[in-house]
C-alpha positions, 0 to 999 in steps of 0.5 A, a space after each residue: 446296305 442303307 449306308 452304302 446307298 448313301 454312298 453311292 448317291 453322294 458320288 451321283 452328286 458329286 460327279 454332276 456338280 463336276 460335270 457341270 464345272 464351267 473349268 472342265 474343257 470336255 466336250 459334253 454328252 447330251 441325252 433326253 434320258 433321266 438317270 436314276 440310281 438304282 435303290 435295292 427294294 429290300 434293306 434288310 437282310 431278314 427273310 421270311 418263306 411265302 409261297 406264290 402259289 396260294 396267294 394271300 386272301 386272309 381268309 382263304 390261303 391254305 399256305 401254313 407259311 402265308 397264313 403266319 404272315 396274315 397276322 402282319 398285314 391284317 390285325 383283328 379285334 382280339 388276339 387269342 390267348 391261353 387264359 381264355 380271355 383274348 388280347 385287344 388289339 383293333 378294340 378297346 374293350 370287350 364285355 361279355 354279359 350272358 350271350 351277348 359281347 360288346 365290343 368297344 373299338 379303337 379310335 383314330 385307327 388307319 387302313 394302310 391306304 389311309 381310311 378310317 377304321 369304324 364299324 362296319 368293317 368289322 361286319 363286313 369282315 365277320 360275314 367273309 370270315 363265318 363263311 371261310 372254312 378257316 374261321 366258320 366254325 369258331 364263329 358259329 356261336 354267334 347268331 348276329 352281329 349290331 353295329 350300335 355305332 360307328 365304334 361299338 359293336 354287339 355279338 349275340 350268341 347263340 350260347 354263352 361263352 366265357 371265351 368268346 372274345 378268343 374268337 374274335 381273331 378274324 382279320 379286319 379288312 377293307 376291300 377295295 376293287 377285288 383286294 383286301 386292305 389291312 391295319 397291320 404293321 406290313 403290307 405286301 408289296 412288289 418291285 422288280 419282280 420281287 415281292 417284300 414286306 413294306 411297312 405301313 406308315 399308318 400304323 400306329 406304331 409305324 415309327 417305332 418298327 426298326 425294319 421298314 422292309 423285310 424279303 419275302 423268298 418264295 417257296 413254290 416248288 421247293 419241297 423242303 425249307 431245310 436247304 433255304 434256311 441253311 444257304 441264308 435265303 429264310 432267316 426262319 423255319 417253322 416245323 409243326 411236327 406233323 409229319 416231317 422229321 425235325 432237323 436242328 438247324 440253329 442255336 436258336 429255336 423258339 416254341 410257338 403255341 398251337 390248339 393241338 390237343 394230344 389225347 388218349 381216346 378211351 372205349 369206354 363201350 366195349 362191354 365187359 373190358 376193363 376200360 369200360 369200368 368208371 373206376 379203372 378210368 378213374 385211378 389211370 386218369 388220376 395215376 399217369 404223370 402227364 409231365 413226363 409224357 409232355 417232355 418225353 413226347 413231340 421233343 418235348 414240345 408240349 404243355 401237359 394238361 389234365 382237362 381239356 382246357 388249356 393250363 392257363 384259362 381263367 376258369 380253372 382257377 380255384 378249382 381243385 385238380 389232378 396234379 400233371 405228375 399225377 399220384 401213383 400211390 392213390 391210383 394203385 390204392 383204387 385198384 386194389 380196393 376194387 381188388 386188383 391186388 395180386 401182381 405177377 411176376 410180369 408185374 400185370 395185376 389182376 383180382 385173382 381171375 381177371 387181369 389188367 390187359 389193354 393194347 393201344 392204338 397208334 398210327 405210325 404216318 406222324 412218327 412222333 405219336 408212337 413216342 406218346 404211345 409208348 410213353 403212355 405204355 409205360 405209365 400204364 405199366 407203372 400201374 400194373 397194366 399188360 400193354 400191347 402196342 397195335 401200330 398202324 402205318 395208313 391212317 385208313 387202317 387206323 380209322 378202320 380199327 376205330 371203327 371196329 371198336 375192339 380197342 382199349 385205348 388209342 393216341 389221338 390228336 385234336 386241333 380245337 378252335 380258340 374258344 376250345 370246342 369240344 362237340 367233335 367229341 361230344 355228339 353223334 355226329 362228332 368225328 372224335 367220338 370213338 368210344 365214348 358214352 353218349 349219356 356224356 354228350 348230354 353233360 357238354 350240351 349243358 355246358 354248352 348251353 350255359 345250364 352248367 358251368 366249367 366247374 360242373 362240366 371238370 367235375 363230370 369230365 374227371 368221373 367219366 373219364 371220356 378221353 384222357 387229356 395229355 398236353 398242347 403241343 407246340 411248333 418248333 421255330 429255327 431262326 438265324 442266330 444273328 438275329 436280335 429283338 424277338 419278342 415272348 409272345 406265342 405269335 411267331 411274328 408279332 415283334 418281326 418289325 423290331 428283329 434286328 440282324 447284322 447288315 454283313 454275314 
């Protein structure tokens, strides 16, 4: 496209110097009017979805499609990654000591519209950030915020957190009469009715980003991004797999990491069942193969996991844990040392008078969660458990039965915040505590506390067996197989300056 403006501009030229040829015995037409060659807004033919209809406050957008875009235009002080430990990327460093952070930044950084990058925007963005509910509660552990200079900062927080810079991922603006102006690589921008990426000539990579606009196609009114994508109109289309059935639209898909963590939720109050014995959660805990759940589970789209936490955090090293496959030998070696050694010709065990009988619950309104009970059914199984699936089609029902409390066990999903913050379960006023024992709340208000650590909190975790952790899971990504130059990281866009496409389709 470039080449054929090119074209076209070098024929403007030529066409005036020959107008201009003193030979040419034409009689001449005069005009006060300027021509200007027309010049397409956009060059590139990579398109990513928007929706005009939710706008693009960093902090507020509700637009899933927008809120991809964010990380483009504005960036943030770290980055969050599995290990816990953040991504600097507007800091230099940062040093977490007991409750406080300290937070060195970079220096010589731009606004797109030029300014400095110091200190106090940093604050005022954290205080738009603790108020939005994107990002409040994240940042709730943090009691105040000093500027000790214009390019370091402190955090004190009201309990230590070993994944503190993980939070520090709210975006970094400066406002300017109403609207918010970024660091990032993009800013939006709007030409004869269309709206495009631009990029940010102040960034300090700007020179070396391959796609100095990219389209935006907007989405407002178009109930699914499968026909945009198949007609050429978006070169991405992102499935969460929340709800909507997946369509394999390319040979090209990547996975992009979310903090949804799937889970078996355990009544452990149910006086009497099996479920409510520490053992019996003990030998499940220690004998499902979580790997086959994860790859038979969301299309395979997760990461199993054996705590709460994800694989890859730092704190979990040297720590010795369950294996994801599990072991089914020392499982049924726990069962039948509490006597649950006589198996029928169902293969359900039982100590003689007692048998292993447990149901499931599942809402059936994500479709891929009845994949996660039923593989579990099986693990189960595998065990010598008779296991009843209790499908619900309204997640009101769902919630109702939870609430009835006569379960043995339910598939749950949890979206946890960057620092993994598991109070939703842990305290009475949590809504993912089905089921659990609250003398367990008291051991997570240690850990939170910083009165235990991590190991301390494992170990007490794997006795109790509160919930049984299954995986992460991901969102599956569909881009134009043309496309060239994506990048490994988890963020869908963070390499979108040097994807490359052919010009001609």
């Amino acid at each position: 496209m470039k080449k054929f403006v090119s074209i076209l501009l070098i024929l403007a030229l030529l066409f005036a110097f020959c107008s201009c040829d003193g030979n040419n015995n034409d009689t001449e037409t005069t005009t006060d009017e300027n021509y200007v060659l027309p010049t397409p807004v956009v060059t590139s033919n990579i398109s990513l979805p928007y929706t005009s209809a939710a706008g693009f406050n960093p902090y507020k957008t509700e637009s899933a499609l927008n809120r991809d875009l964010i990380s483009i235009m504005y960036e943030s002080l770290f980055t969050a990654t599995d290990n816990g430990k953040g991504k600097a990327q507007l800091a230099a460093s940062g040093e977490i000591e007991g409750k406080t952070v300290t937070v060195k930044l970079l220096q010589g950084i731009k606004f797109s519209d030029g300014g400095e990058f110091i200190s106090s925007h940093v604050k005022s963005s954290y205080e738009k950030a603790k108020n939005s509910d994107f990002y409040k509660a994240q940042l709730s552990n943090i009691s105040s915020i000093t500027l000790i200079d214009n390019f370091t900062i402190k955090f004190t927080l009201e309990s230590a957190d070993p994944m503190a810079l993980n939070t520090l991922d709210f975006p970094i603006v400066k406002s300017n009469d109403g609207s918010y102006i970024g660091t990032g690589k993009y800013t939006i921008e709007k030409a004869n009715g269309t709206t495009y990426l631009q990029v940010n000539k102040n960034h300090r990579d700007y020179k070396k980003a391959w796609n100095e606009k990219i389209g935006l196609y907007d989405m407002a009114g178009i109930s699914s991004p499968i026909y945009p994508f198949k007609a050429n109109k978006i070169s991405v289309y992102k499935n969460n797999l929340s709800s909507e059935e997946y369509v394999n639209l390319s040979s090209k898909t990547v996975s992009v990491g979310l903090n949804n963590l799937v889970y078996i939720g355990v009544n452990s109050q149910w006086a009497g069942t099996v479920t409510s014995i520490d053992w019996v959660r003990q030998a499940i805990n220690i004998g499902i193969d979580r790997n086959i759940i994860a790859s038979s589970s969301f299309l395979g789209q997760g990461t199993a996991t054996v705590t709460p936490f994800k694989n890859g955090y730092y704190e979990l090293d040297g720590m010795e844990l369950i294996g994801e496959s599990g072991n089914l030998e020392k499982a049924i070696d726990i069962l039948e040392r509490h006597g649950y050694d006589q198996v029928n010709s169902e293969g359900i065990r039982s100590n003689g008078s007692t048998s292993l009988r447990v149901d499931i619950l599942v809402c059936t309104e994500n479709p891929y969660k009845i994949t996660v009970a039923e593989n579990f059914k099986a693990q189960l199984e595998k065990l010598g458990f008779g296991v009843k699936l209790r499908k619900y089609e309204k997640s009101e029902e769902f919630i109702l039965a939870l609430d009835e409390g006569h379960y043995s066990f339910y598939v749950g999903e949890a979206k946890l915040t960057n620092n993994c913050d598991l109070s939703e379960f842990f305290s009475k006023e949590g809504k993912l505590n089905y089921g659990i024992k609250e003398e367990t709340f008291e051991i997570y208000s240690m850990f939170k506390n910083g009165e235990s650590n991590t190991k301390v909190f494992v170990e007490n975790f794997s006795a109790n067996v509160p919930f049984l952790p299954l995986f992460y899971r991901k969102a599956v990504v569909s881009i134009n197989p043309n496309i060239t130059g994506l990048g490994n990281e988890e963020n869908l866009y963070s390499s979108v300056s040097d994807w490359k496409m052919p010009k001609e389709q």
